[in-house]
C-alpha positions in Angstrom: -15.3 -23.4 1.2 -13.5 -23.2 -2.1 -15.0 -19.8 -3.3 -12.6 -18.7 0.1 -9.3 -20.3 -1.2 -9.9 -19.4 -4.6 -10.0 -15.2 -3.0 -7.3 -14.8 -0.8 -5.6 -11.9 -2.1 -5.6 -8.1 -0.7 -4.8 -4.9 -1.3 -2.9 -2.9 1.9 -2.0 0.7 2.7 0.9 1.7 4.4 1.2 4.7 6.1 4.7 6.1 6.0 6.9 8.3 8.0 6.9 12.0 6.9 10.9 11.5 6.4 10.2 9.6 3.1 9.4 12.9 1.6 13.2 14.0 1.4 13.7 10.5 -0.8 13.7 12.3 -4.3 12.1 10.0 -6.4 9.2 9.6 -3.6 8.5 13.5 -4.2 9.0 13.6 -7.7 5.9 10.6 -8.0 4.0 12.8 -5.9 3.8 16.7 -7.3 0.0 17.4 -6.1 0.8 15.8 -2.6 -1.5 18.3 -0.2 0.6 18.3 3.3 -2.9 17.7 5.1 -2.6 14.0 3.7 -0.6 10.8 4.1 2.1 9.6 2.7 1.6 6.0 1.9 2.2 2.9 0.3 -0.1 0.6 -1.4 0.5 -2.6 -2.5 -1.0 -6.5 -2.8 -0.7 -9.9 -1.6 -1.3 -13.8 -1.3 -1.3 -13.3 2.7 -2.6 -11.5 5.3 -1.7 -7.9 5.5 -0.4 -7.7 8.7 1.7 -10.8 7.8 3.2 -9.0 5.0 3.7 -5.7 6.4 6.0 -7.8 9.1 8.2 -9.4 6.4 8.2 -5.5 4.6 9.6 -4.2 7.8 12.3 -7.4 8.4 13.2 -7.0 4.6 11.7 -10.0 3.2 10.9 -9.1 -0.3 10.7 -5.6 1.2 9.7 -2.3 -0.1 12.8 -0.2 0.5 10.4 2.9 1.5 8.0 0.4 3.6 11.3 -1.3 5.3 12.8 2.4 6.0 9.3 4.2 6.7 6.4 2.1 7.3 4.4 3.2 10.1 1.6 1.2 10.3 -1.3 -0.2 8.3 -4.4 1.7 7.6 -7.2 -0.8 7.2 -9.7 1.8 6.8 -8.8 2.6 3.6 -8.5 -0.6 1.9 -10.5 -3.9 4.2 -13.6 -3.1 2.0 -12.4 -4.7 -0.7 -10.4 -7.5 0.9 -10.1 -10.6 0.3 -10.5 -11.2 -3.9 -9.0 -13.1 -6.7 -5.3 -12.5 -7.9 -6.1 -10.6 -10.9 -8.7 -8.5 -9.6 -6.0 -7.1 -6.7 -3.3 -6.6 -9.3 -6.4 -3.9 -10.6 -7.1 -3.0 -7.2 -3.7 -2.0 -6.4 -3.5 0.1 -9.2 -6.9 1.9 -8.9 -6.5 2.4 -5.0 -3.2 4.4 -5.9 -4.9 6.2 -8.4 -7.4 7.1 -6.4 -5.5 8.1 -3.2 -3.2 10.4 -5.1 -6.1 12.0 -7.0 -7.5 12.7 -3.4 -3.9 14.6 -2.5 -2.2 11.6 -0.8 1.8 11.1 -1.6 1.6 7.6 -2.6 4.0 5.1 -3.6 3.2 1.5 -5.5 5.4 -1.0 -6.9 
């Protein structure tokens, strides 16, 4: 199946601990965050979500805020799009942020 291979990158959301609000530049990146919403992180990858959310939280290549805060993953809001080629989840990634803080989430994206 090389159409399989050739798409095995995602986009994954993170849902974080509430705590990461009091990180400054985490509030400052967020100034419409409406408390009724998550805080998150969104990011991509060459591997399985839940593989990388591991090596987030044991500090492998690690998001300091996903390391420190990281809850869980929220499939929900991103296994539609799952998996696709590099470039278009380097888009993805983007747009999905966009799109969650236009909808009042506090989102962070490296």
């Amino acid at each position: 199946m090389p159409s399989a291979r050739r798409h095995h990158h995602h986009v994954y959301v993170v849902e974080l601990d509430a705590r990461v609000w009091n990180e400054p530049r985490f509030r400052k990146a967020n100034p419409d965050h409406q408390l009724s919403k998550p805080l998150v992180y969104v990011g991509m990858t060459g591997t399985d979500p839940d593989l990388r959310f591991d090596k987030h939280k044991a500090g492998f290549k690690a998001s300091r805020f996903v390391q420190l805060y990281g809850l869980r993953l929220l499939p929900a809001l991103y296994e539609v799009y799952n998996p696709m080629p590099y470039e278009a989840a380097r888009e993805m990634e983007v747009e999905l942020a966009i799109a969650l803080r236009e909808a009042g989430y506090g989102v962070w994206q490296a």
